[in-house]
C-alpha positions in Angstrom: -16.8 4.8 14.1 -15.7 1.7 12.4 -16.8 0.5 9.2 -17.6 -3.5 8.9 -14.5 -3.6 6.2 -12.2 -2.0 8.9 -13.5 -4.5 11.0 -12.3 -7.9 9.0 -8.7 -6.7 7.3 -6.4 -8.0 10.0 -2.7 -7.1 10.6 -0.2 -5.5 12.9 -0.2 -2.7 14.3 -3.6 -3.0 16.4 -4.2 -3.0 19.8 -6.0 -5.8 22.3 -9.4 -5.1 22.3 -11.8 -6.5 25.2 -13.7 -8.4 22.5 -12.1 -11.7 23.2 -8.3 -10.5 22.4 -9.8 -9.2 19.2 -7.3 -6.5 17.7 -8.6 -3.0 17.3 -7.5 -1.2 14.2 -4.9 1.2 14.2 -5.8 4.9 14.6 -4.6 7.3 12.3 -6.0 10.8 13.2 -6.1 13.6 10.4 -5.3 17.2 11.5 -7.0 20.4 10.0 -3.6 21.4 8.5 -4.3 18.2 6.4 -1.8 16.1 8.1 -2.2 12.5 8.8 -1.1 11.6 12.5 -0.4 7.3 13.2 -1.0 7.4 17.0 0.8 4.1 17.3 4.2 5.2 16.1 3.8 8.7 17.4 4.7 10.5 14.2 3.2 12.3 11.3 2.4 9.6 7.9 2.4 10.1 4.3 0.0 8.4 1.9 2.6 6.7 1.4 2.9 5.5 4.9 -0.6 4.5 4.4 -0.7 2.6 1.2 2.4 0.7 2.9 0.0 -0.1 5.9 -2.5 -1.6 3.0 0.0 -3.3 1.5 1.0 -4.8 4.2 -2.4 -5.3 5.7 -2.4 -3.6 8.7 -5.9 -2.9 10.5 -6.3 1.0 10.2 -8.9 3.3 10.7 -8.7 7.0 9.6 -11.0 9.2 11.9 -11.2 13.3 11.2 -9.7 15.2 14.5 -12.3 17.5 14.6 -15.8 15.2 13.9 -14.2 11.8 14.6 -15.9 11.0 11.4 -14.6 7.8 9.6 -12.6 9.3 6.5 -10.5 5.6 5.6 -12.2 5.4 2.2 -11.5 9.6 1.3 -7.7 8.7 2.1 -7.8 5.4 0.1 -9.2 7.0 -3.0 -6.5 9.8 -2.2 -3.2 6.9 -2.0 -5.0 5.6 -5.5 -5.0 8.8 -7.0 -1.5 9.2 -6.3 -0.8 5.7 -7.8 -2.9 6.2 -10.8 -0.9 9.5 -11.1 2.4 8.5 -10.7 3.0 6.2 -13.7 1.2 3.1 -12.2 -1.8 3.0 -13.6 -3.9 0.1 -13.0 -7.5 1.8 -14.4 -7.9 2.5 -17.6 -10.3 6.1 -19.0 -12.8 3.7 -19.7 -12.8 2.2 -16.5 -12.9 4.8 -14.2 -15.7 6.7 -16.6 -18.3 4.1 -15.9 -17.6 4.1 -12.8 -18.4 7.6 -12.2 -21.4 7.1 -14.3 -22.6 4.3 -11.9 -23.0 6.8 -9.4 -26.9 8.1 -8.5 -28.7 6.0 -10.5 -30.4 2.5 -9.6 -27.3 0.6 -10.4 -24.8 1.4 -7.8 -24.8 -0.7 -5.1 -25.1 -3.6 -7.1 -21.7 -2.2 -9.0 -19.9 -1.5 -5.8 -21.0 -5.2 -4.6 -20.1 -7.0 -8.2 -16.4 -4.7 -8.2 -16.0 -6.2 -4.5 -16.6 -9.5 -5.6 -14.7 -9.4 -8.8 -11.7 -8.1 -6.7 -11.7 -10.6 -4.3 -12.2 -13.8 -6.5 -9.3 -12.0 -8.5 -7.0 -12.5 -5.3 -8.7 -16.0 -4.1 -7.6 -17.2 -7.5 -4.1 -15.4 -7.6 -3.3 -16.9 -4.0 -4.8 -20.3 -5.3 -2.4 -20.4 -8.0 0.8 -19.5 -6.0 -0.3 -22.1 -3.4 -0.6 -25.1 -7.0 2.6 -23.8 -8.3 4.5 -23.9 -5.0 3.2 -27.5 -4.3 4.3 -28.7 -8.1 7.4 -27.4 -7.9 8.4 -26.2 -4.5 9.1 -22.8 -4.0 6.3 -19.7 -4.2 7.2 -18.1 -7.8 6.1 -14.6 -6.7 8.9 -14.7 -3.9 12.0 -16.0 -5.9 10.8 -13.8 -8.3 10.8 -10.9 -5.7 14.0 -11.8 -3.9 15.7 -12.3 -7.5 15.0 -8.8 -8.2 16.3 -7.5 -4.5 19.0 -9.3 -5.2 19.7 -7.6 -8.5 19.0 -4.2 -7.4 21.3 -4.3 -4.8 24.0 -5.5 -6.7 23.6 -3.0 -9.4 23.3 -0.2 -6.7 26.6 -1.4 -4.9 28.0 -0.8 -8.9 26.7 2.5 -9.8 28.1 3.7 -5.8 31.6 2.1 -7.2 31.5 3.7 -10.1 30.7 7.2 -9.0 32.9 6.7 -6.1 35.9 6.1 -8.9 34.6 8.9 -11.0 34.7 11.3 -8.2 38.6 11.0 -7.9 40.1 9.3 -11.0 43.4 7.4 -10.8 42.7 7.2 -6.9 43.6 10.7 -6.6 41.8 12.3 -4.0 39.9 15.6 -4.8 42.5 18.0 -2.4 45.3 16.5 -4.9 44.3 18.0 -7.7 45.2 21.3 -6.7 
């Protein structure tokens, strides 16, 4: 069972569908032992195999083994419970409070439609901006940005591994010639 949002994220990792060459979403099947099987690579998936999928904007769908009930959104809030857990928090107490509060009473659809709204002009205006800066002056600043700080990391990994290799066996003694 696929929900409408399923439906319009696009990405790899689908199959042809008979709809016109339309892509059907990627299945990823959850096991009673509360495993998450990707039945396109053939191999048990993390959370944070699936916020990678997100990130990368794969078409997924998340059915239950047992009901084939649609469970994406319960595994979604689950990979941003781990985010908000882990030091990146994006939500504040606040935040999150009224949003618990918005649920049962009169106001909750039109909460759910005004945070998918507010979301999505958020990135419209973000990609907007990008696309102005990279006209003006040529090159997207989120990439060079990005592809600055690869750069960096690897370079600063490649010295920390030099370093502990040297520390490992000072003078360019091997550890067997100590003895």
């Amino acid at each position: 069972m696929t929900t409408a949002k399923t439906r319009t994220r696009r990405g790899k990792g689908g199959t042809t569908g008979s709809e016109g060459g339309r892509a059907e979403p990627r299945v990823i099947r959850k096991y009673p032992n509360r495993r998450l099987y990707d039945t396109v690579e053939s191999r048990y998936v993390t959370l944070a195999d699936i916020r990678r999928l997100v990130v990368e904007r794969v078409d997924f769908v998340v059915l239950d083994r047992k009901s084939q009930q649609d469970i994406t959104r319960t595994i979604l809030l689950q990979v941003i419970a781990e985010q908000e857990g882990g030091g990146e928090s994006l939500m504040s107490r606040d935040f999150l409070s009224h949003v618990i509060r918005s649920y049962g009473n009169g106001l909750q659809d039109f909460v759910r439609r005004y945070l998918d709204e507010s979301i999505q002009q958020f990135a419209k205006e973000q990609r907007e901006l990008r696309e102005r800066f990279k006209s003006v002056i040529g090159i997207d600043p989120v990439e060079t940005v990005t592809e600055v700080a690869t750069k960096n990391y690897q370079r600063w990994k490649s010295l920390q591994e030099e370093v502990f290799s040297r520390l490992r066996s000072p003078f360019g003694r091997e550890e067997k010639d100590k003895d």
